[in-house]
TIFI-770988 format. One record per residue: residue in three letters; x, y, z of N, C-alpha, C in turn. Coordinates in steps of 0.2 Angstrom, whole numbers, padded with zeros to 4 digits, always signed. Example, Ala and Ser with C-alpha at 12.3 -4.5 7.8 and 13.67 -1.06 7.14 Angstrom:
BEGIN
ALA+0066-0028+0039+0062-0022+0039+0066-0016+0039/SER+0064-0011+0035+0068-0005+0036+0064+0000+0039/
***
This chain:
BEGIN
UNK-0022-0085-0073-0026-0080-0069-0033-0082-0071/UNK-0039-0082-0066-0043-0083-0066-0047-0079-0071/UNK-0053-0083-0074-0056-0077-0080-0061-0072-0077/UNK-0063-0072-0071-0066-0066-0067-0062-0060-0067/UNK-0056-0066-0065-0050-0058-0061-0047-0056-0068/UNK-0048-0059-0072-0046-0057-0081-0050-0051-0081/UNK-0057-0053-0081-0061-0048-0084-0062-0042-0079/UNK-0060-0042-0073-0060-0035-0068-0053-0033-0068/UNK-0048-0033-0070-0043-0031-0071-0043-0027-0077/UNK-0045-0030-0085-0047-0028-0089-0051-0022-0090/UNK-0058-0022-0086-0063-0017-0086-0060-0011-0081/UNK-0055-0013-0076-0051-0008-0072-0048-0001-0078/UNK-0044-0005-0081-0037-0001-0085-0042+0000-0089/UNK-0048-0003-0093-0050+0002-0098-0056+0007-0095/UNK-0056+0008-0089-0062+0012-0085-0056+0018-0086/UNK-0049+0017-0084-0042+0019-0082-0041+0028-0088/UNK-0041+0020-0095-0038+0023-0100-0047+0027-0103/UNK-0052+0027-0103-0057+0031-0103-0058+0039-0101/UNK-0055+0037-0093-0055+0043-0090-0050+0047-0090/UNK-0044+0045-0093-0037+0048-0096-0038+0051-0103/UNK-0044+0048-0108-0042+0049-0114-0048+0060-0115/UNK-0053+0059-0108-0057+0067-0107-0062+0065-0114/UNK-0062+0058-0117-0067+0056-0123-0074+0057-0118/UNK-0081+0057-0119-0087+0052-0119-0086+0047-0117/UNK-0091+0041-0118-0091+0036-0120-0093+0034-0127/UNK-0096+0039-0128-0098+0038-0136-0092+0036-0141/UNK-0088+0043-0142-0083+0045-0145-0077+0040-0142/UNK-0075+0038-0138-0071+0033-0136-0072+0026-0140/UNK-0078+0025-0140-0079+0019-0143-0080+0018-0150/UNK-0080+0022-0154-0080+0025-0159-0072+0025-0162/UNK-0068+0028-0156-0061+0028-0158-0059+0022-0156/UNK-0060+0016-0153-0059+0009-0152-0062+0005-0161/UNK-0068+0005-0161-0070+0002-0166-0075-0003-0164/UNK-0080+0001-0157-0086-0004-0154-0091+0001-0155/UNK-0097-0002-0154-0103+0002-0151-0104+0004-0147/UNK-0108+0010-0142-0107+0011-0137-0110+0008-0131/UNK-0116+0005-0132-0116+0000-0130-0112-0008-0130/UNK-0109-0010-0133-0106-0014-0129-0101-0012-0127/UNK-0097-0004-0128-0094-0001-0123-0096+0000-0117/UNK-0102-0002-0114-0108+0001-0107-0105-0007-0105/UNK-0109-0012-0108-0108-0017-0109-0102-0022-0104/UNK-0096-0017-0107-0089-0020-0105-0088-0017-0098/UNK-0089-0010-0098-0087-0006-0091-0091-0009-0085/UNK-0099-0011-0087-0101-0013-0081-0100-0020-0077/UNK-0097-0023-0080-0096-0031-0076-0100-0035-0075/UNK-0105-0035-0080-0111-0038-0079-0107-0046-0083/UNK-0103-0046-0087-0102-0051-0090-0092-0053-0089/UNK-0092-0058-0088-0085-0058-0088-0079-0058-0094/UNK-0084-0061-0098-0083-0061-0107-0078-0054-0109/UNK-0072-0055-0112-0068-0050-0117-0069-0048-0123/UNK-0068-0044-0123-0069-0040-0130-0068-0045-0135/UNK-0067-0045-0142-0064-0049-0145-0057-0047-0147/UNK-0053-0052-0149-0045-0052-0150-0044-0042-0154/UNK-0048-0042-0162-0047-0035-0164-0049-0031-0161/UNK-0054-0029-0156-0056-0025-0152-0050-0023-0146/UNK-0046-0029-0141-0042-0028-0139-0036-0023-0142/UNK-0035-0028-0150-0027-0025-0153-0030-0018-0154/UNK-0036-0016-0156-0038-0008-0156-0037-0002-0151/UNK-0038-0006-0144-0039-0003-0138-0030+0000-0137/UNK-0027-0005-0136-0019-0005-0135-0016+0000-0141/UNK-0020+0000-0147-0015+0005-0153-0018+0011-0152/UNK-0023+0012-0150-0026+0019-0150-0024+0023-0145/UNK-0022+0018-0138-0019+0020-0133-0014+0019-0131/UNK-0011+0017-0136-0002+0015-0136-0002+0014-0129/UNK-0005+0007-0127-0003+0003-0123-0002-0003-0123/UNK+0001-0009-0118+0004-0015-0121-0004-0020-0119/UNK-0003-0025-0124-0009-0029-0124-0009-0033-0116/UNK-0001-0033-0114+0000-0038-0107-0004-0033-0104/UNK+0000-0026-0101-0004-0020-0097-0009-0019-0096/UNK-0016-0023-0101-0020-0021-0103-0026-0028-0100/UNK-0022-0033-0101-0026-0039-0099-0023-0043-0091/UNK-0018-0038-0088-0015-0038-0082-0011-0042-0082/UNK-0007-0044-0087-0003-0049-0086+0006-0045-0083/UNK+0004-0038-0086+0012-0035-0085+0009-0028-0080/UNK+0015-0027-0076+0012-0020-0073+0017-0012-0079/UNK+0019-0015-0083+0024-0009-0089+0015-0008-0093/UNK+0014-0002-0094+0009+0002-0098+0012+0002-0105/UNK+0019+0003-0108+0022+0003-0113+0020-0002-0118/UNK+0021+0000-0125+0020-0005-0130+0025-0010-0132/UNK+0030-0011-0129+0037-0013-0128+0038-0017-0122/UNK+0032-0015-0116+0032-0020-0111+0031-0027-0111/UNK+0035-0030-0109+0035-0038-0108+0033-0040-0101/UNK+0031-0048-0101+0029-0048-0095+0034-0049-0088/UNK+0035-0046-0084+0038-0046-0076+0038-0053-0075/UNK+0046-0053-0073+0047-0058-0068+0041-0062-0063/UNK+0041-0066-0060+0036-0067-0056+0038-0064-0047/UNK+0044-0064-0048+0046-0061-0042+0053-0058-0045/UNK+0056-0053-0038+0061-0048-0041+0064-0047-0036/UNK+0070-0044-0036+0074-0041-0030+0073-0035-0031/UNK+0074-0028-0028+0075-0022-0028+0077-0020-0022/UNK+0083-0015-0023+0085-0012-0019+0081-0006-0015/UNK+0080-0003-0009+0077+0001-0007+0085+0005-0003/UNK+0084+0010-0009+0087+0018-0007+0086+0020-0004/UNK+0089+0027-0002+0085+0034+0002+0085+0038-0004/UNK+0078+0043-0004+0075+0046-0006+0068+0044-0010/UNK+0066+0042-0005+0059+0039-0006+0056+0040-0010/UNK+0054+0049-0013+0050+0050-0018+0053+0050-0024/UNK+0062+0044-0024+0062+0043-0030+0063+0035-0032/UNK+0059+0032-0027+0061+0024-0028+0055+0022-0029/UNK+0055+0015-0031+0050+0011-0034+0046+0010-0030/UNK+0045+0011-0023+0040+0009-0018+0036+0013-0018/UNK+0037+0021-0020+0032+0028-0020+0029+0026-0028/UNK+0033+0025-0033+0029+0022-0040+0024+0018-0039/UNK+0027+0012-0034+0022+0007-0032+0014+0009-0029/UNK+0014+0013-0025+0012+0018-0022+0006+0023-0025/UNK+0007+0025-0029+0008+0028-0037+0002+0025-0040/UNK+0003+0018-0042-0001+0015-0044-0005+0012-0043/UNK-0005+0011-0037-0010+0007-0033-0017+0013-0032/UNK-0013+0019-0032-0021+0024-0030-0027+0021-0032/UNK-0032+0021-0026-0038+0019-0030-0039+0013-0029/UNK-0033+0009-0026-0035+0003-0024-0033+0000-0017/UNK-0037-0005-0015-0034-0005-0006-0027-0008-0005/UNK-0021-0003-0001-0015-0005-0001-0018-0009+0008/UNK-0013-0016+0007-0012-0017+0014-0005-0019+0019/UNK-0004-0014+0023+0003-0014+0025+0004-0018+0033/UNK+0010-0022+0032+0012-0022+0040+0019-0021+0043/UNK+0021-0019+0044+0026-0012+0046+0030-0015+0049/UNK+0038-0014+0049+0043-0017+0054+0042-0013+0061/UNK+0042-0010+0061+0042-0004+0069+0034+0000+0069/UNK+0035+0005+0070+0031+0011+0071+0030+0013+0063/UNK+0024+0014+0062+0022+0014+0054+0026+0022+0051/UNK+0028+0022+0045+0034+0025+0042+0029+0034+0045/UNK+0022+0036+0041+0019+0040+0042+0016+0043+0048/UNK+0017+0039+0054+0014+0041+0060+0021+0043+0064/UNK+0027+0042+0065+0033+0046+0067+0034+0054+0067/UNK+0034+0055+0074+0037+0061+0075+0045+0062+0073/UNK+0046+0069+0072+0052+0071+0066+0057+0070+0072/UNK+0055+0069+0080+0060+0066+0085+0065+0060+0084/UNK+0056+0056+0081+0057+0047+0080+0062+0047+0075/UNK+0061+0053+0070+0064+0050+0064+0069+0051+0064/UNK+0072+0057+0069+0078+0059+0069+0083+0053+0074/UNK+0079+0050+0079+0083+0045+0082+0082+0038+0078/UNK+0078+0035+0075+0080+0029+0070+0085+0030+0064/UNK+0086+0036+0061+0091+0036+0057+0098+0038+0059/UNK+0098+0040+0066+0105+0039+0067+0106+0034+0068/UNK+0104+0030+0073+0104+0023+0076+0106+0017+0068/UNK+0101+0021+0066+0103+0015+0058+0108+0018+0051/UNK+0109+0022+0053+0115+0026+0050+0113+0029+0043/UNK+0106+0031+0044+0102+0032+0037+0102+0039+0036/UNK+0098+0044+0030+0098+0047+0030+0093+0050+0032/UNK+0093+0058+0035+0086+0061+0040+0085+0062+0036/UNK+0085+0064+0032+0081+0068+0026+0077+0063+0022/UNK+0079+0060+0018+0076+0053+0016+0070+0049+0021/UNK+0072+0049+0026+0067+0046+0030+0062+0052+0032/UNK+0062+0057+0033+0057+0065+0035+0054+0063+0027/UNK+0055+0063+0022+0053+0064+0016+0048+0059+0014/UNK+0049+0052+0018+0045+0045+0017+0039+0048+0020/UNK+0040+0050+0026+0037+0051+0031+0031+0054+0030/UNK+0033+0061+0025+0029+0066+0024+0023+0065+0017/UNK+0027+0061+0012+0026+0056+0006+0017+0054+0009/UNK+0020+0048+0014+0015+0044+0015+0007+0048+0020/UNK+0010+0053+0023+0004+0057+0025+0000+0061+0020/UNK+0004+0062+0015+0002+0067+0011-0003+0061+0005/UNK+0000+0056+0005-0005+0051+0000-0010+0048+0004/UNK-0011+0048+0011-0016+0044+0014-0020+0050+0013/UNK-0020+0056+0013-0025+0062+0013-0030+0061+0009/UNK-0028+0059+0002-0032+0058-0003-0036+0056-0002/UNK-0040+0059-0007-0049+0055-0004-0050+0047-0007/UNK-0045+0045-0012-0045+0038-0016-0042+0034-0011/UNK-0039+0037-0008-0033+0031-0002-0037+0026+0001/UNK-0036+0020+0001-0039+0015+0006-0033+0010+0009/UNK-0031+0010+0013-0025+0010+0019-0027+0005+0024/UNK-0026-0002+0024-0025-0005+0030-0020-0007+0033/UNK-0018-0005+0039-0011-0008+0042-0012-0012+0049/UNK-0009-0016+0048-0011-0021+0055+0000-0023+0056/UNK-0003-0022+0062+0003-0023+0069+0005-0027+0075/UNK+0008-0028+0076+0009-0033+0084+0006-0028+0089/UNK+0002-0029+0093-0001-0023+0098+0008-0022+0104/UNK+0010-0028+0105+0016-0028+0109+0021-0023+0106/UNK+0022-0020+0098+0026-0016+0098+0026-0010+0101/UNK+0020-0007+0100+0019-0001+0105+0018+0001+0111/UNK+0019-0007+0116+0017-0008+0122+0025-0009+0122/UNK+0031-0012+0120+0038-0010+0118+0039-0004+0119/UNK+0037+0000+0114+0040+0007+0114+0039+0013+0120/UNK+0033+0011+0121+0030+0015+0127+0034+0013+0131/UNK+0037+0008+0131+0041+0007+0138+0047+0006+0137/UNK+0052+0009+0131+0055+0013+0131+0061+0004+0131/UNK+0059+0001+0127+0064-0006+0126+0066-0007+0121/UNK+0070-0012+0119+0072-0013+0113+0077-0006+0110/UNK+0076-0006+0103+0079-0001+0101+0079+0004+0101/UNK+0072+0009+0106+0071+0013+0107+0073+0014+0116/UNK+0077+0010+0117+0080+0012+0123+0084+0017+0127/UNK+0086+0022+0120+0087+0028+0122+0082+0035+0118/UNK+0078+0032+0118+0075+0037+0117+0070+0040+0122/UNK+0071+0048+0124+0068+0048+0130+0061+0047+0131/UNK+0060+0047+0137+0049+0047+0140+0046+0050+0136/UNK+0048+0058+0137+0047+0063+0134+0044+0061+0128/UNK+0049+0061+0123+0048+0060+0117+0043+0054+0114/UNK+0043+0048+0118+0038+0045+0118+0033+0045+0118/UNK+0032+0050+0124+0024+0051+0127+0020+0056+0119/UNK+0026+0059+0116+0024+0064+0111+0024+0060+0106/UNK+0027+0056+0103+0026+0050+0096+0020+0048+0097/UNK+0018+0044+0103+0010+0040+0105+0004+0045+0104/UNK+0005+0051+0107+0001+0056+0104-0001+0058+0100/UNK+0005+0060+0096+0005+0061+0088+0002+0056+0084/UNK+0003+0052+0087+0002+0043+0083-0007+0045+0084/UNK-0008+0044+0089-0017+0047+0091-0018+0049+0087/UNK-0018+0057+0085-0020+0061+0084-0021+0060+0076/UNK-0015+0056+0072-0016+0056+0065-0019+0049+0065/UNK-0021+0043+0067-0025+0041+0066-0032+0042+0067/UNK-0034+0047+0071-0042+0048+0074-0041+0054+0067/UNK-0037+0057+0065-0039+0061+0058-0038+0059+0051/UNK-0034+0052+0051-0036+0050+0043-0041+0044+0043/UNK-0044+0042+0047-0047+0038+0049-0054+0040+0043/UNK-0058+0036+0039-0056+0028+0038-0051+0026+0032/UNK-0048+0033+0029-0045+0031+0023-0038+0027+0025/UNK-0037+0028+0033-0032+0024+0035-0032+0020+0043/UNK-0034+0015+0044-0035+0009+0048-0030+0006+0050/UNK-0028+0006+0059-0023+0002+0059-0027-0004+0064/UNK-0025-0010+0064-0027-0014+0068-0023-0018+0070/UNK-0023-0019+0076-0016-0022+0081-0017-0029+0084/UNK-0014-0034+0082-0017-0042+0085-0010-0043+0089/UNK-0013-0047+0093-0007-0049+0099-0001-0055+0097/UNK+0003-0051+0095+0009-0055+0093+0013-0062+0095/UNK+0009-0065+0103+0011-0071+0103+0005-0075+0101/UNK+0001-0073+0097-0005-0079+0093-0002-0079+0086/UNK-0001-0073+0085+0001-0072+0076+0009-0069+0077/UNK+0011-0071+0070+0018-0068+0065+0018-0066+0060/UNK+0022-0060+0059+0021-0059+0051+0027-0055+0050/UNK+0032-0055+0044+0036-0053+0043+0033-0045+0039/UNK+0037-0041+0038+0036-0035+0035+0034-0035+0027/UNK+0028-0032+0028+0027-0031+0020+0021-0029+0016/UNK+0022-0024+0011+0014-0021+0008+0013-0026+0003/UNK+0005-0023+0001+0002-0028-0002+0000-0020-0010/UNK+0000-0021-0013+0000-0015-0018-0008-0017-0023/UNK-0015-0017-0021-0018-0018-0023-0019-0026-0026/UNK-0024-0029-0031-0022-0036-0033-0016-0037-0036/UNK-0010-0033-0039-0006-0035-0045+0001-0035-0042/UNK+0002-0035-0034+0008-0033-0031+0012-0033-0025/UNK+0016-0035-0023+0018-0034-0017+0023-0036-0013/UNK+0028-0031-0010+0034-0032-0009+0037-0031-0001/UNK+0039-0037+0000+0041-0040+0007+0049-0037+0009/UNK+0049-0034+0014+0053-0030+0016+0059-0033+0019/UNK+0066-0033+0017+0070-0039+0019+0077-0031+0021/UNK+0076-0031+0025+0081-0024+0027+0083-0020+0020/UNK+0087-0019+0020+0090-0012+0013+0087-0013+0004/UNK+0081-0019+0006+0079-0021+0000+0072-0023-0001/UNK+0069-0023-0005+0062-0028-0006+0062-0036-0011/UNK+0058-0041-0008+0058-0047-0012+0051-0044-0016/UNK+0049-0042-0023+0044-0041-0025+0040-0047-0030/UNK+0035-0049-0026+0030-0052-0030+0025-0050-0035/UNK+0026-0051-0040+0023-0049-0047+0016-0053-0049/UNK+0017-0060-0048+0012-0065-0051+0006-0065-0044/UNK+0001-0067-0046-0007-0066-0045-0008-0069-0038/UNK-0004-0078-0039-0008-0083-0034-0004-0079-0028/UNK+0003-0077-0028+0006-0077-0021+0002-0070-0018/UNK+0002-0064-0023-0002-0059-0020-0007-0062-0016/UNK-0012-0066-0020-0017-0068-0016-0016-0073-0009/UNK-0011-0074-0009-0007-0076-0004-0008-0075+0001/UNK-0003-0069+0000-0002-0065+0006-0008-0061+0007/UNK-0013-0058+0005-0018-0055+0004-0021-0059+0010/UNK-0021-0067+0008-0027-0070+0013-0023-0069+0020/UNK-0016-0070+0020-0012-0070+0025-0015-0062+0030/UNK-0014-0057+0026-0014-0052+0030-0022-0052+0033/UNK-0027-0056+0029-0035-0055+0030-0034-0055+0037/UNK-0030-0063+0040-0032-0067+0046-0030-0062+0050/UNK-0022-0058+0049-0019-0054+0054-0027-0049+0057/UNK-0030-0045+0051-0034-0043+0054-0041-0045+0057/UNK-0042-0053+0055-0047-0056+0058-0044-0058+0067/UNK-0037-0057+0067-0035-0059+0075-0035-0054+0077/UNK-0036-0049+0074-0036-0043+0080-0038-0040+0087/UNK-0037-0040+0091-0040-0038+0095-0039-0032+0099/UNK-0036-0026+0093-0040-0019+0093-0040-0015+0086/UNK-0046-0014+0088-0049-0014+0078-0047-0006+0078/UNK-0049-0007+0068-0046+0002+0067-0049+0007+0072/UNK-0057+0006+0073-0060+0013+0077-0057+0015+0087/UNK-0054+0010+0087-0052+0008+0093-0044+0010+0093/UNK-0040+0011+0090-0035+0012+0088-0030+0019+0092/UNK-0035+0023+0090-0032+0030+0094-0033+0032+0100/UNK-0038+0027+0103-0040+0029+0111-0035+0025+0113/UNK-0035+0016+0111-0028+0013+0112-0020+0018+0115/UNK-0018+0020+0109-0012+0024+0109-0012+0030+0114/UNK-0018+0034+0114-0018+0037+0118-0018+0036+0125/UNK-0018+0030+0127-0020+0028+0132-0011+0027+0135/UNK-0011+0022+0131-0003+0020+0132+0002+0027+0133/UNK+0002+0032+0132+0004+0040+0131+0002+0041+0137/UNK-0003+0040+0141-0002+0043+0147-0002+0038+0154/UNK+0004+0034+0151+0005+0031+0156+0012+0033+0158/UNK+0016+0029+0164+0021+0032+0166+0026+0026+0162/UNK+0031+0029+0158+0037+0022+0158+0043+0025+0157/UNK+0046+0026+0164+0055+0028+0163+0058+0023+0159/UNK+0063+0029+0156+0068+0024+0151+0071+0020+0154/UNK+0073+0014+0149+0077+0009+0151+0084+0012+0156/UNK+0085+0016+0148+0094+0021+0149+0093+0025+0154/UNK+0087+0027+0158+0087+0032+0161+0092+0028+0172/
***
């Protein structure tokens, strides 16, 4: 890891544990075993430079945290934490708010997540939508309603920073009632694309969608979990990346999606809405 990205990781988790611990500044660093000022010092990132080795092992005992945790090497907070795989497999259950992608989720608050979606984004689905993609995929409605609700409820926050970019042709799909939304009727379409409006022009800017034309770009499914994470969505599972450079990877990957855009976040919901009041009988009809 880079020794910038050392030192802002660093000054993050002890900004973290400061404002967990309900101390000062004063008293905090006092119960560390520094001054206050070079506790001012460390928080404000004027320097890249690390505390000293004692200072560190004082930080992590005082707040029974693990030294990896601490200098971003592991994402485990425990004292017992070692450092993660560089990549992982994990299953993806039903019941959202009890699987590692809401943790993921979890712990990114406060930092920008950026997402790009297999379908229709999980949180802008009408309770129609969800109800026809989980039979069709033989999942649970419940589970799926509950991701749903999850994800609106967490963009609310005023911490949340959300960008999701898309193929504009999936929508241009859907509206026209193709693919796997082939029986799903007009009706109900014209009502998702509206919905879809309306909750975009009302979480907007803590959540951004931007839609580039899918036959210039490609991109498989998958969030970005702040700098420490991110997990590529491989059907009933996720490939999770732990280590720094691939995040930074896909991070640059997902940049360009947004630099190809050709309808940006502010533009988004008149889009949609637009699509919503056009005519498109079903395929099945």
């Amino acid at each position: 890891m880079d020794k910038r990205d050392l030192s802002t990781v660093f000054r993050d988790r002890l900004k973290l544990l400061l404002t967990r611990s309900d101390l000062n500044q004063s008293a905090f660093a006092t119960a560390v075993g520094i001054d206050r000022s070079a506790l001012s010092q460390l928080l404000s990132g004027a320097s890249t430079r690390l505390p000293r080795a004692e200072t560190l092992l004082n930080i992590a005992a005082e707040f029974k945290v693990s030294l990896d945790w601490l200098l971003g090497l592991s994402q485990d907070e425990g004292v017992t934490g070692e450092i993660r795989e560089s990549l992982e497999i994990e299953e993806a259950p039903d019941g959202f708010d009890r699987t590692l992608l809401a943790k993921w989720h979890a712990e990114a608050a406060g930092t920008k997540i950026r997402y790009v979606p297999a379908g229709i984004p999980d949180l802008l689905r009408t309770e129609a939508l969800v109800d026809y993609e989980a039979r069709i995929a033989n999942k649970s409605r419940e589970a799926q309603a509950g991701e749903t609700q999850y994800r609106i409820d967490y963009n609310r926050r005023p911490e949340t920073d959300m960008e999701v970019c898309m193929p504009r042709h999936t929508l241009e799909i859907f509206a026209r009632g193709l693919g796997i939304w082939d029986r799903f009727p007009e009706a109900d379409r014209r009502e998702q694309l509206l919905h879809m409006a309306t909750l975009l022009d009302d979480l907007y800017p803590t959540f951004r969608l931007f839609l580039y034309d899918g036959r210039m770009r490609y991109s498989i499914p998958y969030t970005i979990f702040g700098p420490y994470r991110a997990a590529i969505y491989v059907g009933d599972m996720y490939i999770v990346l732990n280590s720094t450079q691939p995040v930074r990877t896909l991070t640059s990957h997902f940049d360009n999606l947004i630099r190809a855009a050709d309808i940006n976040a502010h533009e988004a919901a008149s889009f949609t809405q637009k699509l919503a009041g056009m005519s498109f009988p079903s395929s099945a009809a």
